[in-house]
C-alpha positions as CSV (number, residue, x, y, z in Angstrom):
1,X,61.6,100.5,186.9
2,X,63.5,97.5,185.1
3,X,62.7,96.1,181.9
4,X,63.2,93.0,180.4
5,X,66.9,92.6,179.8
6,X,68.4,94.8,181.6
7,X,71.9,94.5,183.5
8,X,72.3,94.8,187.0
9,X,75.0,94.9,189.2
10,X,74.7,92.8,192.2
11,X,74.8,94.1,195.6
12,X,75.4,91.0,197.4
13,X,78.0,88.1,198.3
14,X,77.4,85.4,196.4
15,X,80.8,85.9,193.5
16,X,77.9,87.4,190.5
17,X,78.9,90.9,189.5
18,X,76.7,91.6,186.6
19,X,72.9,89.9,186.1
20,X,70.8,90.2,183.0
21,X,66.9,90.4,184.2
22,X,65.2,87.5,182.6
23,X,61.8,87.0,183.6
24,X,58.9,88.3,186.4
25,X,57.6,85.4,188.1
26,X,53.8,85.7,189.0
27,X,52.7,88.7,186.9
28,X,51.7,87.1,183.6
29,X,53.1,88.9,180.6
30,X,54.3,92.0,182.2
31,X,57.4,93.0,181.3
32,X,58.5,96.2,184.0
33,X,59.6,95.2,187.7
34,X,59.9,97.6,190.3
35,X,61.9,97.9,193.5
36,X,61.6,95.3,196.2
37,X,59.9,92.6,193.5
38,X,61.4,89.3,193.5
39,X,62.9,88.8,189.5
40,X,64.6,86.0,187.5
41,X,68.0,86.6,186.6
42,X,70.6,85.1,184.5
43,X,74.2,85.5,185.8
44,X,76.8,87.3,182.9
45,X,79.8,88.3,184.9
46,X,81.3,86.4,188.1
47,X,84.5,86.6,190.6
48,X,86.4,83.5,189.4
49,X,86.0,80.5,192.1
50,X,83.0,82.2,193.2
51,X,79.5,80.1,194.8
52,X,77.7,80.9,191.2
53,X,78.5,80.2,188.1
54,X,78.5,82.1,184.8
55,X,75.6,81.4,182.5
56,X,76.8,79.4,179.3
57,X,76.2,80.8,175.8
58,X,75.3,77.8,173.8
59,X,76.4,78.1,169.7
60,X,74.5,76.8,167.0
């Protein structure tokens, strides 16, 4: 099960290393996923001059 929040490490080839699960598309206010659901995910950690970005902290 993954919560809301969590960090994952990515398992693919895109440059992201570390993802922060943001959101559950389709299922309302739920807030677990389990394996093999698609997930919203914010990317935290990246291979420099990789095909994704990382996500920008904004300050207030």
């Amino acid at each position: 099960m993954l919560q809301l929040r969590s960090i994952l490490n990515v398992a693919d080839n895109t440059g992201a290393k570390k993802v922060a699960l943001i959101g559950i598309p389709g299922k309302g206010n739920r807030r677990l996923a389990y394996v093999g659901e698609v997930v919203n995910v914010s990317v935290k950690e990246a291979i420099p001059y990789s095909q994704v970005k990382k996500a920008r902290e904004y300050q207030r």
